[in-house]
C-alpha positions as CSV (number, residue, x, y, z in Angstrom):
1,X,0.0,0.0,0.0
2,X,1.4,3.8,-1.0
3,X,0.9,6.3,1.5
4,X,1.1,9.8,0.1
5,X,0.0,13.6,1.1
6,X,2.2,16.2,-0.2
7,X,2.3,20.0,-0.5
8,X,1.5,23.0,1.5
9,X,-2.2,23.2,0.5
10,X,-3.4,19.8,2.8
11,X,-3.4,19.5,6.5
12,X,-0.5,17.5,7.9
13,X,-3.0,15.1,8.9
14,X,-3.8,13.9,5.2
15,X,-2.9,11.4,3.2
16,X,-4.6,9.2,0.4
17,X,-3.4,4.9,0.5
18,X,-3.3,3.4,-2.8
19,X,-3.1,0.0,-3.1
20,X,-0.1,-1.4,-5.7
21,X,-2.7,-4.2,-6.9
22,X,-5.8,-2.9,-7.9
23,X,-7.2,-6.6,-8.0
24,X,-6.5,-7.1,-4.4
25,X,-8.2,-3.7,-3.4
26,X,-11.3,-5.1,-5.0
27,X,-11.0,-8.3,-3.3
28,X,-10.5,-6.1,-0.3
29,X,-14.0,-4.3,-1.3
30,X,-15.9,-7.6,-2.5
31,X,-16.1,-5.3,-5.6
32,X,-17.8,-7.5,-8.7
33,X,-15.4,-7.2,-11.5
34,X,-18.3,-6.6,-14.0
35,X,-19.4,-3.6,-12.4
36,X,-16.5,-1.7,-13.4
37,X,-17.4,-2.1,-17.2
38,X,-21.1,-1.4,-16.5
39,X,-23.1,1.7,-17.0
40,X,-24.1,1.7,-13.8
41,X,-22.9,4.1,-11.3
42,X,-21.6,2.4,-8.6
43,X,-20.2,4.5,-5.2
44,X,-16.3,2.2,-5.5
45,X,-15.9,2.8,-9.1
46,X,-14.3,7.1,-8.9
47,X,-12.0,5.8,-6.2
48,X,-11.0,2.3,-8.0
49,X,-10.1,4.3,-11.5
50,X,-7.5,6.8,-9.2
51,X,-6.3,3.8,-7.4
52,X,-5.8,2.5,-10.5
53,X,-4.4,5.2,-12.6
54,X,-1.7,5.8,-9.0
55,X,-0.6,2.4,-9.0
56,X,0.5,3.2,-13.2
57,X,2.1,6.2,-12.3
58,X,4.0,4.0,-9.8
59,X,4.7,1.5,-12.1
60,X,6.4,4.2,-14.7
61,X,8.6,5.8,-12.1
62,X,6.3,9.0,-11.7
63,X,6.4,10.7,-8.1
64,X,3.0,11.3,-6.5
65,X,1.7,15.0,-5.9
66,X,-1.8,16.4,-5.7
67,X,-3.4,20.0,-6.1
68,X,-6.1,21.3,-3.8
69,X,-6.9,25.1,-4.4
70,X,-6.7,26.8,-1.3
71,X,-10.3,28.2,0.6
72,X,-12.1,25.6,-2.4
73,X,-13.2,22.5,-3.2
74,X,-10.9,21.9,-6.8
75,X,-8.6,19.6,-6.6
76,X,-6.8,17.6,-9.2
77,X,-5.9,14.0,-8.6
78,X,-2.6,14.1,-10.0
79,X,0.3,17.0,-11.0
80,X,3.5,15.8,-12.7
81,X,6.6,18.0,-13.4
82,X,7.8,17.8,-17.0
83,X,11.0,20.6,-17.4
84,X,9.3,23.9,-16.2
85,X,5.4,22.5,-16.7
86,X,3.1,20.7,-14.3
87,X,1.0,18.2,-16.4
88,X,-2.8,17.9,-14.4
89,X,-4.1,14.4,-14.4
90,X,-7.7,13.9,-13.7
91,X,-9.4,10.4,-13.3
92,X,-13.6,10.5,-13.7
93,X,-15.7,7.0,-13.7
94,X,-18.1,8.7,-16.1
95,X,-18.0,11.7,-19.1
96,X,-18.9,14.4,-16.4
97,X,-17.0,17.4,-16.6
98,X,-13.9,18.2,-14.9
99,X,-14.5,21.5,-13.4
100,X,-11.3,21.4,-11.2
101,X,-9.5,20.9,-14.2
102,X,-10.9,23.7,-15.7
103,X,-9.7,25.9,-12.8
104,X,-6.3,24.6,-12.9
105,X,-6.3,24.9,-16.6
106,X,-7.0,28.7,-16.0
107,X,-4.7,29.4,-13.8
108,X,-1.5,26.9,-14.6
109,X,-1.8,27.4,-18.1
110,X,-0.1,23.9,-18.9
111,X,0.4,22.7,-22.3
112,X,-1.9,20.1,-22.0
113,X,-4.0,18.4,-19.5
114,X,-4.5,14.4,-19.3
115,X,-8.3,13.1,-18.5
116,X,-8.6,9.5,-18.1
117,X,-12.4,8.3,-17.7
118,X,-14.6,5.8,-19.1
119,X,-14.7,7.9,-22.2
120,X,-13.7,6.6,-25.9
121,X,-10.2,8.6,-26.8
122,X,-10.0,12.3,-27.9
123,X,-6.2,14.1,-28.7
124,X,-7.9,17.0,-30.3
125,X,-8.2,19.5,-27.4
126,X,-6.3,20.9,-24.4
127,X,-7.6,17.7,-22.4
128,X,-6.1,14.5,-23.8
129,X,-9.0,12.2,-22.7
130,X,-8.1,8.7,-22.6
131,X,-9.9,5.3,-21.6
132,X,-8.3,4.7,-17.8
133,X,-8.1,0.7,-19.9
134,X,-4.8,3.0,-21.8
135,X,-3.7,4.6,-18.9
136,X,0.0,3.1,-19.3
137,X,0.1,4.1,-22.8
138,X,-1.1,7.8,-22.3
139,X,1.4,7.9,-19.3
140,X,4.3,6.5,-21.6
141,X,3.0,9.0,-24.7
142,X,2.7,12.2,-22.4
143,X,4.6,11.7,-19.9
144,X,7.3,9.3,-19.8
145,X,8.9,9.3,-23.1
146,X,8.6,13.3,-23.2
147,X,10.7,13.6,-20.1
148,X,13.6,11.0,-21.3
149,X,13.6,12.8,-24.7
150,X,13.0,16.0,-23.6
151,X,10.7,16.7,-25.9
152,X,6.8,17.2,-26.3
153,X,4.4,15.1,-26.7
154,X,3.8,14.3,-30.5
C-alpha cells in the first residue's frame, strides 16, 4: 500500500493509500469485476479508477503529488513536473466534466491536460482524454517518453 500527502495546501494530517494491486483492493471491497465495465454508477468505481491510474504512475517511475486550491473544493488527482510544466491528471468513472480541471487549466496554463475516464479517446483539445483501460500508454506518450527525450508530446 502507497501512502502519500504532499504540499503545503493539505493538512499534515492527510494522506490518500493506494493500493499497488488494484485486483487485491477489490477483493478487499468484494467489488464484482463486472461492475466496473457497466453503466451503472456504482459509489467504488471514482476511487478504484484513481487507485488505479496511482498504481500506473508508480509503475512508470512517476512521483505522487496532488493539487487542492486553497479556501475551495478543486482539486486535481494528479500534478506531474515535466521541465518547467506541471502536467494535471484527472481520473472521472463517467464523461462528467472536470470543473477542477478547468480551474487549474485557467490558472496553470499547462500545455496540456491528461483526463482518463470511461470515455472513448480524444487528442484533439487541451484535455487529452483517454480510456483509464490506456492509462500506461497515455502515461508513456505524455509523460514518460517526453521527459527522457526532452521533448513534447507528439
Amino acid at each position: 500500500m502507497l501512502t502519500f500527502g504532499r504540499g503545503d495546501r493539505w493538512p499534515s494530517a492527510f494522506n490518500k493509500c493506494y493500493y499497488f494491486d488494484t485486483g487485491l483492493l477489490l477483493a478487499e471491497v468484494d467489488f464484482a469485476y463486472g461492475a466496473l465495465a457497466s453503466e451503472q454508477d456504482v459509489s467504488y468505481k471514482g476511487p478504484l479508477a484513481e487507485n488505479f491510474l496511482a498504481a500506473e504512475l508508480v509503475r512508470q517511475g512517476i512521483s505522487l503529488f496532488c493539487y487542492a486550491k486553497a479556501n475551495s473544493t478543486a482539486e486535481i488527482e494528479f500534478v506531474v513536473q515535466r521541465d518547467v510544466d506541471v502536467i494535471p491528471i484527472e481520473v472521472k468513472n463517467n464523461y462528467a466534466r472536470a470543473k477542477s480541471l478547468d480551474v487549474f487549466i485557467q490558472e496553470f496554463k499547462p500545455p496540456y491536460a491528461l483526463k482518463l475516464s470511461n470515455r472513448r479517446g480524444d487528442l484533439s483539445t487541451q484535455i487529452k482524454h483517454y480510456p483509464i483501460y490506456l492509462a500506461g500508454a497515455c502515461l508513456k506518450r505524455f509523460i514518460v517518453s517526453p521527459m527522457r527525450a526532452g521533448v513534447g508530446p507528439r
